[in-house]
C-alpha positions as CSV (number, residue, x, y, z in Angstrom):
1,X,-21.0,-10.5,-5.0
2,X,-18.3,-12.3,-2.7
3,X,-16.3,-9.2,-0.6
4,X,-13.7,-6.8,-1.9
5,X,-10.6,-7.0,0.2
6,X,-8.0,-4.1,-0.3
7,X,-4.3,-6.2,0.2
8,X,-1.7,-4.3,-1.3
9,X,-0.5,-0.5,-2.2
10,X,2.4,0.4,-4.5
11,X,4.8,3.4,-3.3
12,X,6.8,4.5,-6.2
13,X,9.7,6.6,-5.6
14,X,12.9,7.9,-7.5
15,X,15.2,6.0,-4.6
16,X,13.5,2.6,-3.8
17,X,16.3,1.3,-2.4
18,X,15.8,4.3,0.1
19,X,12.5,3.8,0.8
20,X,12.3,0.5,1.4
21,X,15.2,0.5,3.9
22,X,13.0,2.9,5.8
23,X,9.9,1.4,5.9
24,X,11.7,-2.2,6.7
25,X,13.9,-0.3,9.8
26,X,10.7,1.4,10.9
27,X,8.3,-1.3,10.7
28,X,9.8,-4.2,10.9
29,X,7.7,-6.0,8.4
30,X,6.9,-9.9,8.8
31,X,8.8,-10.2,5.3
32,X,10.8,-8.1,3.0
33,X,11.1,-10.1,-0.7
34,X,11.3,-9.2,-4.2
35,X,8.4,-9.6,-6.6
36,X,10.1,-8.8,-10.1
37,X,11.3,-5.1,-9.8
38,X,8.9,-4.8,-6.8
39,X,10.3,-5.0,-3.3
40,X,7.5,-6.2,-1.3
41,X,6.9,-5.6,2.5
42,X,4.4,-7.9,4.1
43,X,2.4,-6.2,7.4
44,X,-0.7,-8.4,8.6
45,X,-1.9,-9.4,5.9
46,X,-1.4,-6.2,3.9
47,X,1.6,-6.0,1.3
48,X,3.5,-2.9,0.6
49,X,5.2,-2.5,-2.8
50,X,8.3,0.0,-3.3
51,X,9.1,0.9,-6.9
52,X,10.8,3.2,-9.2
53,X,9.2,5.7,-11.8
54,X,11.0,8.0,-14.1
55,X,7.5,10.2,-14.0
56,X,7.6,12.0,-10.7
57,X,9.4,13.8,-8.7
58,X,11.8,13.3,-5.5
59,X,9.0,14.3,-3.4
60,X,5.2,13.8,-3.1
61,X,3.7,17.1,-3.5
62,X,0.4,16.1,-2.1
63,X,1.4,14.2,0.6
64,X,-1.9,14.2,2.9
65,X,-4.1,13.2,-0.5
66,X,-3.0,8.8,0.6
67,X,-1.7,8.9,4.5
68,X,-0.6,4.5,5.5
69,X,-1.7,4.2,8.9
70,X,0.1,1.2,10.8
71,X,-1.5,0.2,13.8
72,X,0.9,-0.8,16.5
73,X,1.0,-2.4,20.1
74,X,3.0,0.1,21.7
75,X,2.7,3.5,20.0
76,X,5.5,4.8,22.3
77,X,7.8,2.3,21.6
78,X,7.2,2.6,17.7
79,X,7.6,6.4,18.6
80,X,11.4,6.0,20.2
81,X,12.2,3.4,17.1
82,X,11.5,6.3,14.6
83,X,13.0,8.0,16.4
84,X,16.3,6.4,15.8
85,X,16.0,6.7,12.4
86,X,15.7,10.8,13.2
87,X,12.1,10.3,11.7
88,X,10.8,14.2,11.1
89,X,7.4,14.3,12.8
90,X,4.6,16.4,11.1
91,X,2.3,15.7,14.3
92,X,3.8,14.0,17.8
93,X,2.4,11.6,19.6
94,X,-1.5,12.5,20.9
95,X,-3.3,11.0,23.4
96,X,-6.6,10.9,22.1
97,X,-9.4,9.4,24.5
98,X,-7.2,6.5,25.2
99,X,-6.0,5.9,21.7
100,X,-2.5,7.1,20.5
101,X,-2.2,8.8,17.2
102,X,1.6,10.8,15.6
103,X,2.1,11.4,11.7
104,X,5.5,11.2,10.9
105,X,7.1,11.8,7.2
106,X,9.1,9.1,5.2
107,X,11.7,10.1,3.0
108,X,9.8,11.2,0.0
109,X,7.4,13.2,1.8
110,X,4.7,10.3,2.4
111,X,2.6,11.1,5.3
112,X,2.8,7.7,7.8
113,X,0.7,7.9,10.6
114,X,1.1,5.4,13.7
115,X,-1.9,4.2,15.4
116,X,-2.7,2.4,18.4
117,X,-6.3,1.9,18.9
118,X,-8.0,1.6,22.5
119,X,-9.9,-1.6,23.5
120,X,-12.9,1.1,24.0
121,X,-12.0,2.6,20.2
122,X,-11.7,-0.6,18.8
123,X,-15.1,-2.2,19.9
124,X,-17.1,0.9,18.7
125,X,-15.0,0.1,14.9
């Protein structure tokens, strides 16, 4: 059996247009294009897809059931960027052995945690 490779994740939302700026000011993604009705955010490899649905509600209920991790260079620096954007934080920026972990919440709800992994962290992976 040749390898499984997970590439993509849909985010549906009642205000795409919303979303998607946010994600593309926060993250600055390597491209930002249109697929169909999808918007599509590109990040390493992995694709992001922003879309509407008349099924659910403003908000995710469950937000900590599906949390995106993006691992960044400079966790700081991604910090001060969110910031900008007056990003609500459910956790701040943690020193944790050398790696840097903070949640912060996008405009649905979504939980979106920053990462940036220690050398010393990353070998054990």
């Amino acid at each position: 059996m040749s390898e499984t490779k997970l590439g993509s994740i849909l985010l549906s939302s009642t205000d795409p247009a919303r979303l998607r700026a946010w994600y593309t000011g926060a993250f600055a993604p390597a491209s930002d294009t249109d697929v169909g009705h999808y918007g599509v955010l590109s990040f390493g490899g992995f694709h992001l897809f922003i879309d509407s649905r008349d099924d659910i509600g403003d908000k995710n209920p469950e937000p900590g059931r599906v949390i995106l991790n993006f691992e960044v260079d400079d966790a700081r620096a991604a910090v001060e960027r969110l910031n900008t954007l007056g990003v609500t934080w459910l956790a701040e920026l943690e020193d944790r052995d050398g790696s840097f972990f903070a949640t912060a919440v996008d405009p649905d709800g979504n939980y979106v945690q920053l990462i940036q992994i220690s050398e010393e962290h990353r070998a054990q992976m």
